[in-house]
MITIFI-19076 format. One record per residue (C-alpha): residue number from 0; residue in three letters; x, y, z. Coordinates in nm, 3 decimals. Layout:
N
- n;res;x;y;z
- NUM;ALA;X;Y;Z .
...
//
This chain:
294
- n;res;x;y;z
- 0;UNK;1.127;-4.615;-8.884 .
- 1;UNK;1.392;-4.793;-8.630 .
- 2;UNK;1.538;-4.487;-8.551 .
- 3;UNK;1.236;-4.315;-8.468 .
- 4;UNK;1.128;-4.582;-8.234 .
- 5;UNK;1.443;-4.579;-8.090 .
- 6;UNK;1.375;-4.208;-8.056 .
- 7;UNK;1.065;-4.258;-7.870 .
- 8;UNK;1.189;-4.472;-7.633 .
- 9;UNK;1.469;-4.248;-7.524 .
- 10;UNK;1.236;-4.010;-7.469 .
- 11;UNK;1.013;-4.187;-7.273 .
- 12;UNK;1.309;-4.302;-7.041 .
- 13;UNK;1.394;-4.011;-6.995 .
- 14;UNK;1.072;-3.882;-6.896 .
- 15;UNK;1.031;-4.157;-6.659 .
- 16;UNK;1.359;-4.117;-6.481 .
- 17;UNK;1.260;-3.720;-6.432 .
- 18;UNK;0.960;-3.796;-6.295 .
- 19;UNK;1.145;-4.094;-6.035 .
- 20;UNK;1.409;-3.790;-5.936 .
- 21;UNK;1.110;-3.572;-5.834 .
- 22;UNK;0.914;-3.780;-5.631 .
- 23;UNK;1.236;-3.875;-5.478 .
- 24;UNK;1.308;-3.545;-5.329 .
- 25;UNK;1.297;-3.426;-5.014 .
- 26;UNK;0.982;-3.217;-4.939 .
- 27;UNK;1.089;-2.810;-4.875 .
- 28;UNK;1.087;-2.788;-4.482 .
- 29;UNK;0.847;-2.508;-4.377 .
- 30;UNK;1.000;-2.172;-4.249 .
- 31;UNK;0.922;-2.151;-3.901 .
- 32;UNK;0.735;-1.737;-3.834 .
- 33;UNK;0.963;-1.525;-3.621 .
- 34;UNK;0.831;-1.381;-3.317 .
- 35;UNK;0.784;-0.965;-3.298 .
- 36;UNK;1.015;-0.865;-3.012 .
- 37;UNK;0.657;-0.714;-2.838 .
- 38;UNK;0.533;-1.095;-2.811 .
- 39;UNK;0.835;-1.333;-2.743 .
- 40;UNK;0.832;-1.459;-2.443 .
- 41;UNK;1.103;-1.299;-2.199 .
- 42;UNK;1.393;-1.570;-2.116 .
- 43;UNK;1.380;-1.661;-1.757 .
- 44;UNK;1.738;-1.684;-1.607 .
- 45;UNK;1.832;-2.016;-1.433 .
- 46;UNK;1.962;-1.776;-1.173 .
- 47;UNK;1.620;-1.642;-1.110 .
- 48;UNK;1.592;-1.731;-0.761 .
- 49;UNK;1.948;-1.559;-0.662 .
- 50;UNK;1.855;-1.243;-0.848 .
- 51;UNK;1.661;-1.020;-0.735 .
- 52;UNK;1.598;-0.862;-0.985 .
- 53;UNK;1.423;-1.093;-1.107 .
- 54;UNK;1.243;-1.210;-0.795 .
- 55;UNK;0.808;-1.114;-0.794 .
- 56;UNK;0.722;-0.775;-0.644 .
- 57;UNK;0.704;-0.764;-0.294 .
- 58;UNK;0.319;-0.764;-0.197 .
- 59;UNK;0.212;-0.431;-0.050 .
- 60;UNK;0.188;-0.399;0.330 .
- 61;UNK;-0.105;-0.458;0.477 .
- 62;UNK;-0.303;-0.121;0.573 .
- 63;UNK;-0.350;-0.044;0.955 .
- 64;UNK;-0.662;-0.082;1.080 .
- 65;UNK;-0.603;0.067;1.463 .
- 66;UNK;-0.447;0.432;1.566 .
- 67;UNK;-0.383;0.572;1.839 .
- 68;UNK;-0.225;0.878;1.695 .
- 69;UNK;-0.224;0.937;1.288 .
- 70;UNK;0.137;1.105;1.090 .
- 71;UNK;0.058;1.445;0.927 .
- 72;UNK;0.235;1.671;0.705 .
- 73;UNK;0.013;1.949;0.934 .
- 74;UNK;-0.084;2.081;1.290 .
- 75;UNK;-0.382;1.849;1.236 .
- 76;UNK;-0.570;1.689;1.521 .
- 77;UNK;-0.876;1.504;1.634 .
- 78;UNK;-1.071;1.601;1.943 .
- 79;UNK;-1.269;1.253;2.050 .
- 80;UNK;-1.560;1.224;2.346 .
- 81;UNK;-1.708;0.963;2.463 .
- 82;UNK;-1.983;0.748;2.628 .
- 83;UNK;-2.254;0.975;2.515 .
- 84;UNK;-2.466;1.150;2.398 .
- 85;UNK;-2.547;1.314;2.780 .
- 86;UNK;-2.919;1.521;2.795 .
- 87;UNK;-2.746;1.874;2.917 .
- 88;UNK;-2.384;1.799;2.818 .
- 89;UNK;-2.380;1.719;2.483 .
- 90;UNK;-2.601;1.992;2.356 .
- 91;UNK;-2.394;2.209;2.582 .
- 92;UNK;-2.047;2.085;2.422 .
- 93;UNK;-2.234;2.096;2.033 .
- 94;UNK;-2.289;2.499;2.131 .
- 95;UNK;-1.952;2.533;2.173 .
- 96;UNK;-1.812;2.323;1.924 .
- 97;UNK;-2.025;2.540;1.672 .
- 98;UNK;-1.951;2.866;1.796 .
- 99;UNK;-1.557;2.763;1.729 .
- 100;UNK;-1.615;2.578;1.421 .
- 101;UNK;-1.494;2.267;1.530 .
- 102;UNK;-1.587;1.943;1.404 .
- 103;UNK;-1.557;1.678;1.624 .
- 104;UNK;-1.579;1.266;1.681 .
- 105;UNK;-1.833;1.140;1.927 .
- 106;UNK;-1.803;0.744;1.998 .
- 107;UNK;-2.175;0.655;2.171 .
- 108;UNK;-2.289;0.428;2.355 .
- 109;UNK;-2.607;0.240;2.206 .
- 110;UNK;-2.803;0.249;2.528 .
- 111;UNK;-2.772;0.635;2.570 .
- 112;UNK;-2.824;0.647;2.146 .
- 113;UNK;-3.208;0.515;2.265 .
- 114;UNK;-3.230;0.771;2.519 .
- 115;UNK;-3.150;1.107;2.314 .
- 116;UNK;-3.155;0.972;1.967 .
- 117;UNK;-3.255;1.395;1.860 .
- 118;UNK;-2.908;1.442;1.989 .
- 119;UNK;-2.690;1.237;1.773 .
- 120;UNK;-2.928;1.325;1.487 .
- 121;UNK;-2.775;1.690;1.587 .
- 122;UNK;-2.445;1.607;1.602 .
- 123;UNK;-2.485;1.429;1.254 .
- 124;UNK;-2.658;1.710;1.159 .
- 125;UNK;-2.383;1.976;1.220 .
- 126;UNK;-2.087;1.763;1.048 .
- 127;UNK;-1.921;1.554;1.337 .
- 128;UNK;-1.849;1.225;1.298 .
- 129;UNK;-2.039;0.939;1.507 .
- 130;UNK;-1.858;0.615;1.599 .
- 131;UNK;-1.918;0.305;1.779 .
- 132;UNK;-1.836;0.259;2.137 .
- 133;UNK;-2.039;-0.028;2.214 .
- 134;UNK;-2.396;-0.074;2.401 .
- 135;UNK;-2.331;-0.059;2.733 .
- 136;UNK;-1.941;-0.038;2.796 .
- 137;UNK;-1.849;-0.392;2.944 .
- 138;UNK;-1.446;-0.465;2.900 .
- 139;UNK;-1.493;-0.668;2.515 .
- 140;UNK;-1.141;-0.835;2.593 .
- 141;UNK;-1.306;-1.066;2.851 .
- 142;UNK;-1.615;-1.141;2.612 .
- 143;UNK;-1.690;-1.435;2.319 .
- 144;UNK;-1.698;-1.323;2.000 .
- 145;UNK;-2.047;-1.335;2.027 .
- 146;UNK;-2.051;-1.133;2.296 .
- 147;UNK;-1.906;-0.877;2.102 .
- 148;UNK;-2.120;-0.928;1.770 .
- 149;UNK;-2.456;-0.831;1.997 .
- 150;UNK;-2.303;-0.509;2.178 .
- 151;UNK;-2.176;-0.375;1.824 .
- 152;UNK;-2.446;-0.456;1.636 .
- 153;UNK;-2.718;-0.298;1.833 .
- 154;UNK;-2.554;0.005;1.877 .
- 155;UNK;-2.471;0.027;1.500 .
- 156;UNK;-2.846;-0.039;1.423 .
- 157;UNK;-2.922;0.274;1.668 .
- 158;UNK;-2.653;0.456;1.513 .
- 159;UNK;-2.821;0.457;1.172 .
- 160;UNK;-3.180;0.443;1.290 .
- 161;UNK;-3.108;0.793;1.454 .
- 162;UNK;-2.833;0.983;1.198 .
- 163;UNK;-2.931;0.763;0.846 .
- 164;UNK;-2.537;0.627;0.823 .
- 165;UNK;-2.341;0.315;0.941 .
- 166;UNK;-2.026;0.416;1.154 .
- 167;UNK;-1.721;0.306;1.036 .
- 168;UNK;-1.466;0.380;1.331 .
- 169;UNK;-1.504;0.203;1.684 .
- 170;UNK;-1.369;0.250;2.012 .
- 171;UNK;-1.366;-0.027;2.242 .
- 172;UNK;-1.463;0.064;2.624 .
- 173;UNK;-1.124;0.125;2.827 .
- 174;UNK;-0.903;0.067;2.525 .
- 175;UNK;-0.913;-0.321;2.588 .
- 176;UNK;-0.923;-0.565;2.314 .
- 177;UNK;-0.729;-0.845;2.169 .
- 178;UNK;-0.546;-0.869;1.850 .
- 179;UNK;-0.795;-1.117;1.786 .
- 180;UNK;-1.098;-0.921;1.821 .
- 181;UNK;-0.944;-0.632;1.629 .
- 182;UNK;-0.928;-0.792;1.313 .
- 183;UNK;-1.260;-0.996;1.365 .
- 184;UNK;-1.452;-0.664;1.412 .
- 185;UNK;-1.283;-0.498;1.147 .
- 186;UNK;-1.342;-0.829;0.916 .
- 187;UNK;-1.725;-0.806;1.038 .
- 188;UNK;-1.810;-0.466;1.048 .
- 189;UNK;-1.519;-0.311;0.854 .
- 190;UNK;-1.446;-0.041;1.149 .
- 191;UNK;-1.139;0.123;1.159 .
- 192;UNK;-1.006;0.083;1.618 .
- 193;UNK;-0.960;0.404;1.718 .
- 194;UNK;-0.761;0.441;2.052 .
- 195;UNK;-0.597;0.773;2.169 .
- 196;UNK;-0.266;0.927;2.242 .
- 197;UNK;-0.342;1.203;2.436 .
- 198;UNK;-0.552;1.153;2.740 .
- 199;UNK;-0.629;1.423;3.045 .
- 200;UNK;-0.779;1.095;3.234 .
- 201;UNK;-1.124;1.325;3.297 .
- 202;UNK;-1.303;1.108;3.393 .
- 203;UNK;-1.123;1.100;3.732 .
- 204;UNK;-1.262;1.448;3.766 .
- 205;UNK;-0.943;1.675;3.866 .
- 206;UNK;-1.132;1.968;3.753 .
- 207;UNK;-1.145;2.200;3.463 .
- 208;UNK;-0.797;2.368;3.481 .
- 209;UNK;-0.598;2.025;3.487 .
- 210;UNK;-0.795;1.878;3.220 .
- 211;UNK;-0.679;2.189;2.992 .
- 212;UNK;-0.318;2.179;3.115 .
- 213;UNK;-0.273;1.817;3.059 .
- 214;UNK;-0.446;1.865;2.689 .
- 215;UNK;-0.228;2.160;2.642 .
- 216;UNK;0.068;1.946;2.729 .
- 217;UNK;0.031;1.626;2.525 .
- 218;UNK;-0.125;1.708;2.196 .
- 219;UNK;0.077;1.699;1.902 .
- 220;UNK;0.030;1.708;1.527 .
- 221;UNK;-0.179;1.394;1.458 .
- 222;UNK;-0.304;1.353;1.822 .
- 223;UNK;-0.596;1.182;1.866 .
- 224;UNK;-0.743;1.317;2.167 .
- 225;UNK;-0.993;1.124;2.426 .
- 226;UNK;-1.280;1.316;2.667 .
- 227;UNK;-1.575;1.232;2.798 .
- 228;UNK;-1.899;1.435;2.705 .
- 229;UNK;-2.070;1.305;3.055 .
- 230;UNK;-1.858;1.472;3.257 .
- 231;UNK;-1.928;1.844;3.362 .
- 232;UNK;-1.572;1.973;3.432 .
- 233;UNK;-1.462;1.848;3.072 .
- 234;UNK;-1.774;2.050;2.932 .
- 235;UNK;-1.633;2.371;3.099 .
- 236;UNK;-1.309;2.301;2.993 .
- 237;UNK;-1.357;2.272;2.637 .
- 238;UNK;-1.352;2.657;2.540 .
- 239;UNK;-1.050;2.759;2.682 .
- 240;UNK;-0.889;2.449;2.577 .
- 241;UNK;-1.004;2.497;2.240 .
- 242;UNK;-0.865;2.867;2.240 .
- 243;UNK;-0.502;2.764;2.351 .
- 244;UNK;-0.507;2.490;2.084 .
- 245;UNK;-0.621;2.751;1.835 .
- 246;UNK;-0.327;3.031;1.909 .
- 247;UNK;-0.093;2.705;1.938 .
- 248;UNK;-0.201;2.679;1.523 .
- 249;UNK;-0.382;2.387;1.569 .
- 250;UNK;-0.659;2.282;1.312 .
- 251;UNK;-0.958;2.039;1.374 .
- 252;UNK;-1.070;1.766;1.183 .
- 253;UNK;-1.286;1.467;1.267 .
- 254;UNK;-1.092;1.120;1.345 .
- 255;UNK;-1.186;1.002;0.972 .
- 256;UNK;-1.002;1.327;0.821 .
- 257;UNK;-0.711;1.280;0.991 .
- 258;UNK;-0.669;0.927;0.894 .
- 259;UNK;-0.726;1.030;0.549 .
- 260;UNK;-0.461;1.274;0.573 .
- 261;UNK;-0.148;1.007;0.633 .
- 262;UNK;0.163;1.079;0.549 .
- 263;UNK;0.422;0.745;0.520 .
- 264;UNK;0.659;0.814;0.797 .
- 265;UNK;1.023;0.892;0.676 .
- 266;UNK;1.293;0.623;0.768 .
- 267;UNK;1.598;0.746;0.998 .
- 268;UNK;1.893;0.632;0.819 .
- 269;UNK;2.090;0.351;0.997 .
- 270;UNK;2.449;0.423;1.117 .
- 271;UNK;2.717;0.191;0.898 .
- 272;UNK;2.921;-0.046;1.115 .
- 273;UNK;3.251;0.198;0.986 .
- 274;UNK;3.053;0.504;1.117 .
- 275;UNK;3.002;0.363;1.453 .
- 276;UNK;3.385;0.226;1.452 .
- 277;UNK;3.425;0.603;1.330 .
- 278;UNK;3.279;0.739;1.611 .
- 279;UNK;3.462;0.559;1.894 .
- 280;UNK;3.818;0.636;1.772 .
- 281;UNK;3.701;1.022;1.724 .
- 282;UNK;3.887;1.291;1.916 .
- 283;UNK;3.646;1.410;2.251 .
- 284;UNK;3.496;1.772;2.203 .
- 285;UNK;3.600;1.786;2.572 .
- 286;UNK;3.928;1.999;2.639 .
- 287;UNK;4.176;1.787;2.743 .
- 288;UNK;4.265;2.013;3.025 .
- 289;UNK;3.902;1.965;3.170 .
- 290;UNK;3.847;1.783;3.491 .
- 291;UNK;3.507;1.660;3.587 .
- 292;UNK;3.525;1.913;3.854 .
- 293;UNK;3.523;2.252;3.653 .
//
C-alpha cells in the first residue's frame, strides 16, 4: 500500500512539473505573409533626386493656343478673309469659292453679321468655317477686359443666332493683343488666336495683279493666309490666285483643318563643341593658289 502511494505521488509530480514546463514556454511567433512581387512596394533609392531615372515624368507641354502659320506633313493651306460678310462681295467671293471647291475661313464682324445674317447662314451652309473678329474692329490691346468680353460676346451670340454654331477661332482686329488677353479669351471663350503669315496688305488697295503676286510669293505649306472680303480688287483677284495656287499643288482646307493636321516640328541637331573645334582647324575648299582677285 506504501509503495503505491508513493507511486501516485510520483506521478502526480510529474504531471505537475509537465504542465509548469508548458506554460513556461515561449508562445510560437507568427510567420509574417510574404508579399507577391506584383504588390510589394518598389524600393525608392536615397539617390532619387540625383537620378533621373527615377525623377516624375516631365508634364506635357502646354498646347498652343495662337498661329500664325500651322507645320504640315502636306502642301496644305488656309485661305482667311475678313471684316465681313460684304452685300455684293461676299456672295461674289462664295461663287467662286464653290465653283473651285474651296473651303474657306471667314472671321466677321458682329455688326455686319446683323446686316446680312442670310449670308453667313450661306457660308455656313456651303462648309466654310466662321470665326470671330470682333463687333466693330476697335484695337482690343488698348481695351479692359471688359471691353473685350462685350465686343466678343455679341458677335458670338450673332454668330450662332445666324449659322446655329459657336465659333471657336478668333482674330483680333489688326493682329493686336496682349499675352494677357490671349489667354483670358481663350480661358473665356475657349477660341483658338488665329493671326496670319502671309499677307498681300489688300486692304491698301494696290490692285488685283499685286495682290496675286504677293500671295503667289509668300504662301507656303501651312500658310495661313489673310484678305479682306470688302475689298473689290481682292474679289477679282481670287480666281486667278486660286488657279496658280492650284497648279503650284496646293490643297485648301479651312483654318480648323489645318490646325488639326500638326505635325511636331523635327529638332536640328546641335553641333558638338569637338565638331565646331573640328571645323576651324579643317583644310579650306579654296585652292591655295587662289587670290581674291580671280
Amino acid at each position: 500500500m506504501l509503495k503505491y502511494r508513493l507511486l501516485l505521488g510520483c506521478t502526480a509530480t510529474l504531471s505537475f512539473t509537465a504542465a509548469l514546463a508548458a506554460q513556461g514556454a515561449p508562445a510560437t511567433k507568427p510567420v509574417k505573409p510574404v508579399q507577391s512581387i506584383e504588390t510589394a512596394p518598389k524600393a525608392v533609392s536615397a539617390n532619387a533626386e540625383k537620378d533621373p531615372a527615377q525623377k516624375s515624368p516631365a508634364p506635357p507641354k502646354e498646347l498652343p493656343i495662337t498661329f500664325n502659320s500651322v507645320h504640315v506633313d502636306g502642301p496644305y493651306i488656309a485661305m482667311t478673309f475678313d471684316d465681313g460678310p460684304s452685300a455684293t462681295l461676299t456672295p461674289k467671293l462664295l461663287d467662286i469659292l464653290a465653283a473651285h471647291h474651296i473651303k474657306a475661313t471667314f472671321f466677321v464682324l458682329g455688326e455686319m453679321v446683323t446686316e446680312h445674317p442670310e449670308i453667313l447662314a450661306r457660308a455656313e451652309r456651303e462648309g466654310h468655317e466662321i470665326g470671330n473678329h470682333s463687333w466693330s474692329h476697335p484695337n482690343l490691346a488698348k481695351m479692359s477686359l471688359e471691353g473685350v468680353r462685350s465686343q466678343l460676346q455679341r458677335t458670338d451670340d450673332e454668330i450662332k443666332s445666324a449659322s446655329g454654331k459657336r465659333p471657336t477661332l478668333f482674330r483680333p482686329p489688326y493682329g493686336s493683343i496682349t499675352e494677357r488677353e490671349k489667354r483670358w479669351i481663350h480661358d473665356q471663350f475657349g477660341y483658338d488666336i488665329i493671326l496670319w503669315d502671309v499677307d498681300p496688305l489688300d486692304w491698301k488697295r494696290p490692285g488685283p495683279a499685286v495682290v496675286r503676286s504677293r500671295i503667289l510669293k509668300e504662301t507656303r505649306p501651312g500658310s495661313i493666309v489673310l484678305s479682306h472680303d470688302i475689298h473689290p480688287g481682292t474679289i477679282e483677284a481670287m480666281p486667278s490666285t486660286f488657279d496658280e495656287l492650284e497648279a503650284k499643288g496646293f490643297k485648301f482646307v479651312t483654318v480648323s483643318e489645318l490646325i488639326g493636321m500638326a505635325t511636331p516640328v523635327t529638332p536640328h541637331p546641335k553641333t558638338t563643341p569637338a565638331e565646331k573645334a573640328a571645323a576651324k582647324v579643317a583644310p579650306s575648299a579654296v585652292p591655295a593658289s587662289s587670290s581674291p582677285g580671280d
